[in-house]
C-alpha positions in Angstrom: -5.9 -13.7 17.3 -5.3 -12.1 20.4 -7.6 -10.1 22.3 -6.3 -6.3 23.8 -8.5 -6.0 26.8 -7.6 -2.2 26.6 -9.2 -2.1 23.0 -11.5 -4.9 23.3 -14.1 -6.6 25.6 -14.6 -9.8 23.8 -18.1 -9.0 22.2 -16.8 -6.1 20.5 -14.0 -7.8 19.4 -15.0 -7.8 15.4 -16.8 -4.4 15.5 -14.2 -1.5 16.9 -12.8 0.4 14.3 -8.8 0.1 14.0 -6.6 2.9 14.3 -4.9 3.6 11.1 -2.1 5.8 10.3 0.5 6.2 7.0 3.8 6.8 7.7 5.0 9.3 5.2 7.9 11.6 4.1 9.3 14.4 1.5 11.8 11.9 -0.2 13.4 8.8 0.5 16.3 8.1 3.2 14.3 9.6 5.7 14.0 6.3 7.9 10.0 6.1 7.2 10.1 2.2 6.8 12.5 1.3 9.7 10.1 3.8 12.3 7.0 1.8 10.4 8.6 -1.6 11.0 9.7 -0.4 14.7 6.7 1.3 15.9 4.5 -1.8 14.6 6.6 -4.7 16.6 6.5 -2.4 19.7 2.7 -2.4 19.5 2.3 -6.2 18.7 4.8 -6.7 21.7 2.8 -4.9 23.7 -0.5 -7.4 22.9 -2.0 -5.5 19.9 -2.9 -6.5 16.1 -1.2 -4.5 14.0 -1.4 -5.1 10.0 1.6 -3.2 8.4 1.2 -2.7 4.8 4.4 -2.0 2.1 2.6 0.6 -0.2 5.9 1.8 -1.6 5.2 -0.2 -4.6 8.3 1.9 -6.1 10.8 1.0 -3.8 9.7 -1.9 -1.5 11.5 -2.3 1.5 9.9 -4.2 4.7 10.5 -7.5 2.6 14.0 -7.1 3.1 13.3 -5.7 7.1 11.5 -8.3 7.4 13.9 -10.8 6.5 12.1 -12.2 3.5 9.6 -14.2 4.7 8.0 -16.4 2.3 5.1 -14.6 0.8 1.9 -16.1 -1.1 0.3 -13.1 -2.6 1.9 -9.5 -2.5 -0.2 -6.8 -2.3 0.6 -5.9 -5.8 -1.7 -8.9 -6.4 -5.0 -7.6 -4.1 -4.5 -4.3 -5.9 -4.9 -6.1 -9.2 -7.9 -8.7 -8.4 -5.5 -11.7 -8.0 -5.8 -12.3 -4.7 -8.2 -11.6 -1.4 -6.4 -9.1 1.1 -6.4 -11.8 3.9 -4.7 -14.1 1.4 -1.6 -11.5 1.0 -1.2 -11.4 5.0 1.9 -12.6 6.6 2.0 -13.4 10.3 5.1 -13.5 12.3 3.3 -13.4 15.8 4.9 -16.9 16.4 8.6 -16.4 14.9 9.3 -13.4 16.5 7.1 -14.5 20.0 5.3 -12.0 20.0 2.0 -10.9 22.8 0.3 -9.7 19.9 -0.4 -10.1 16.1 2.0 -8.7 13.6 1.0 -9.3 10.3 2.5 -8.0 6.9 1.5 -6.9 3.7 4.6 -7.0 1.6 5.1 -5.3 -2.0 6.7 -7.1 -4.4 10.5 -6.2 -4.1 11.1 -7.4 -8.5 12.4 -5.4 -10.5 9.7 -5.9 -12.9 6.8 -5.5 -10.5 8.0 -1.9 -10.1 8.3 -1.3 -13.2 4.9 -2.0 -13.6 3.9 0.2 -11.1 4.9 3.0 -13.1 3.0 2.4 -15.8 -0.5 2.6 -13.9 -3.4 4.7 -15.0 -5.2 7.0 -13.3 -8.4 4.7 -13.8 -6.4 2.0 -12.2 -5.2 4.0 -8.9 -8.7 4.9 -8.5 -9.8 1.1 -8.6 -6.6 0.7 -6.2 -7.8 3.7 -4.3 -11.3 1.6 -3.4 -9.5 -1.4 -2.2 -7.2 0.6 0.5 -10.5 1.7 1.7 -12.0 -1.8 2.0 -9.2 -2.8 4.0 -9.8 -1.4 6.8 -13.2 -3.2 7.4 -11.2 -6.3 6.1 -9.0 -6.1 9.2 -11.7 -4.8 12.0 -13.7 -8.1 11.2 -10.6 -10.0 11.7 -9.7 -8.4 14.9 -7.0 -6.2 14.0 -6.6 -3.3 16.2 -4.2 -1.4 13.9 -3.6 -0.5 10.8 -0.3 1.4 9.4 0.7 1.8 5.9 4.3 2.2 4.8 3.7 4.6 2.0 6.2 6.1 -0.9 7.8 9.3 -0.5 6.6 12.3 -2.3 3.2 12.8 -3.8 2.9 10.1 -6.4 -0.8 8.2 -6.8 -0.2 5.7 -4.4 0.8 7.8 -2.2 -2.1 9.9 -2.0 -4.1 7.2 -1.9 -3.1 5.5 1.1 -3.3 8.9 2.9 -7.2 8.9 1.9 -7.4 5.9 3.2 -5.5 6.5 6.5 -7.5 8.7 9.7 -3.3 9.7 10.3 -0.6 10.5 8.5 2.7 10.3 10.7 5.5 12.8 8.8 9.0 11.6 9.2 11.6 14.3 8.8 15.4 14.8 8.9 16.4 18.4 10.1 17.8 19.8 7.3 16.1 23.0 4.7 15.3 20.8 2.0 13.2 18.1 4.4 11.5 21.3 6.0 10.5 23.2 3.2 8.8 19.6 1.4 7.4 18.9 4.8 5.8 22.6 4.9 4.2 22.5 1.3 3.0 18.8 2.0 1.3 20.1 5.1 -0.3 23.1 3.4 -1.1 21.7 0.2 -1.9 17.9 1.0 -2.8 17.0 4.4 -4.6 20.1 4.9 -6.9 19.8 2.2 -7.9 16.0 2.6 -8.0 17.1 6.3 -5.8 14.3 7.7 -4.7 14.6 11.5 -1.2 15.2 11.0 1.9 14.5 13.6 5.4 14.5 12.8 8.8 12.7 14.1 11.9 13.9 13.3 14.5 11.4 12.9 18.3 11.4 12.2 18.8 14.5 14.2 22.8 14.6 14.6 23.4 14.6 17.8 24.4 12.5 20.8 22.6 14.3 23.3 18.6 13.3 23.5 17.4 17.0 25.3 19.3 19.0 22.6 17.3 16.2 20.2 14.0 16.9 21.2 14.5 21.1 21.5 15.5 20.7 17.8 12.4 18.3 17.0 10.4 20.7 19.2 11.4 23.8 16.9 11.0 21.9 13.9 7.7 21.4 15.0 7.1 24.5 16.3 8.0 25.6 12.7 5.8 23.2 11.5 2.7 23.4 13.2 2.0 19.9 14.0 1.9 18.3 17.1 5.6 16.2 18.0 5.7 12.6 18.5 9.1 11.8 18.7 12.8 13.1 18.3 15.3 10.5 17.2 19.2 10.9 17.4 21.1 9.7 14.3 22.3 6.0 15.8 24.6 3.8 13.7 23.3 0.6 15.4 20.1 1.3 13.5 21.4 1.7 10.3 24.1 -1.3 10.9 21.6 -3.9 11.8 18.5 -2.6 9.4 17.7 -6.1 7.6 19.7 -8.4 10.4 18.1 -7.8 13.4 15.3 -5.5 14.7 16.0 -3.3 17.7 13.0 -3.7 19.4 13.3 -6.9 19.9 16.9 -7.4 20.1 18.3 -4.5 21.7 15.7 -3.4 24.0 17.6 -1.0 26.3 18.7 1.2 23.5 17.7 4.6 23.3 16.3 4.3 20.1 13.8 1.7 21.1 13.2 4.4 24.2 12.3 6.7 21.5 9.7 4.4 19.6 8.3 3.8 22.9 7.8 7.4 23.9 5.8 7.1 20.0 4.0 4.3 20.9 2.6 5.8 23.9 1.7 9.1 22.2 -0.3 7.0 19.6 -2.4 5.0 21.8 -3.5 7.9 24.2 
C-alpha cells in the first residue's frame, strides 16, 4: 500500500480518516459513473488510495468501465453477510501502473442480482445501511486515503444510504430544466436535511468552447447554490471509448482529463 506523504507521515498511516464522497445525480445518463471512474484513477495516479465502490446495485456499471476484471465477492455479497468487505476489493494498482492504490468494489452486473435488489426490505437496507458505515473504518485501517461511492440515481434506499454514509455528495448535472429542477428539490429536501456538504459538476454542457462552459456551469450553480467543481463540455471521445479505454490514462492531453484535474484539485484543497 502506498504511502501519500501529503496525507500521511508513516505513524499515522492507519489512523487519518479518509475523505469520502458519493457521486450522485437526478436520473441516469448523466455521466455519474464515468466522472466516478475518472476522478478516482486521477487521484490513484497522483499517489493516493482511493476505494471506489459500485452502489448502483440497479444498474451496475464500473464492471464494464472497468473492463471486467475478475471479481471474488461483489459487494452485493458484503451487504448480505457472505463476504468480509476487504474480501470484495479489487486492485488494479499494478495493471494499470498506477503511483497509487485503486481498488474496486464492483456490484454484481446479473440480471438476477438486480432483480434481487428490488425486492429488499426496509429492515434489510437498514442492516445494509450499518455496513456502508463500517466501511469507512474498514479502509482507514488499511491505509486508504479515499473513499468514493458510485451511487444510483434518484432517491431509492440505497441511495440514501450511501449519502449517510458519505461526509460529500458530488451532484452531477446536465444543463437542461428537467436535471435542474431534480437537482433543486434534491438539494432542498435531501442533502439539506442529512446536512451533507454538497458540490456540483455539470457535465455534458453542449458546447465546444470551455469559457462559455464554465459561465453556464457557473450559472447553474449560481442557481443552485452550491459551490462549482467542474464544467465539462459534451466530448464524443468520452462516450466513444467508455468501456475500451480510460481517458486519463490514455489520452492525457485531452481537455476532458484537464477538466477532472481542475476536480481533483478542488477536492484535495
Amino acid at each position: 500500500m502506498h504511502v501519500c506523504p501529503t496525507l500521511y507521515s508513516e505513524k499515522e498511516e492507519k489512523t487519518v480518516k479518509p475523505k469520502t464522497f458519493t457521486i450522485h445525480s437526478h436520473r441516469g445518463g448523466s455521466g455519474k459513473s464515468v466522472i466516478a471512474s475518472s476522478i478516482a484513477l486521477e487521484l490513484a495516479t497522483r499517489g493516493y488510495n482511493v476505494v471506489l465502490v459500485d452502489m448502483d446495485l440497479r444498474a451496475p456499471s464500473l464492471y464494464y468501465i472497468f473492463r471486467e476484471p475478475p471479481v471474488k465477492y461483489w459487494i452485493n455479497d458484503y451487504l448480505e453477510n457472505e463476504c468480509s468487505f476487504e474480501e470484495t476489493l479489487v486492485t488494479l494498482s499494478e495493471a494499470y501502473r498506477l503511483k497509487g492504490t485503486l481498488s474496486l468494489s464492483l456490484a454484481n452486473p446479473d440480471i438476477d442480482a438486480i432483480k434481487e435488489t428490488l425486492t429488499k426490505t426496509r429492515r434489510w437496507e437498514m442492516n445494509a445501511l450499518k455496513k456502508l458505515v463500517r466501511i469507512r473504518k474498514i479502509i482507514s485501517e488499511l491505509g486508504y486515503h479515499v473513499l468514493i461511492y458510485d451511487t444510483s440515481p434518484g432517491v431509492h434506499y440505497s441511495a440514501l444510504n450511501t449519502l449517510i454514509a458519505s461526509d460529500n455528495v458530488i451532484l452531477v448535472v446536465v444543463p437542461d430544466n428537467v436535471d435542474i429542477k431534480g437537482a433543486l428539490s434534491f438539494i432542498r429536501e435531501i442533502y439539506d436535511a442529512i446536512k451533507m456538504k454538497a458540490y456540483l459538476i455539470v457535465n455534458k454542457i453542449p458546447t465546444n468552447d470551455r469559457n462559455e462552459a464554465r459561465e453556464i456551469a457557473k450559472t447553474l450553480a449560481d442557481q443552485l447554490k452550491i459551490p462549482l467543481l467542474g464544467a465539462i463540455p459534451y466530448y464524443h471521445e468520452v462516450v466513444k471509448y467508455n468501456g475500451l479505454k480510460h481517458m486519463v490514462l490514455e489520452f492525457p492531453q485531452h481537455p476532458y482529463v484537464t477538466d477532472i484535474r481542475g476536480i481533483v484539485d478542488k477536492i484535495l484543497a
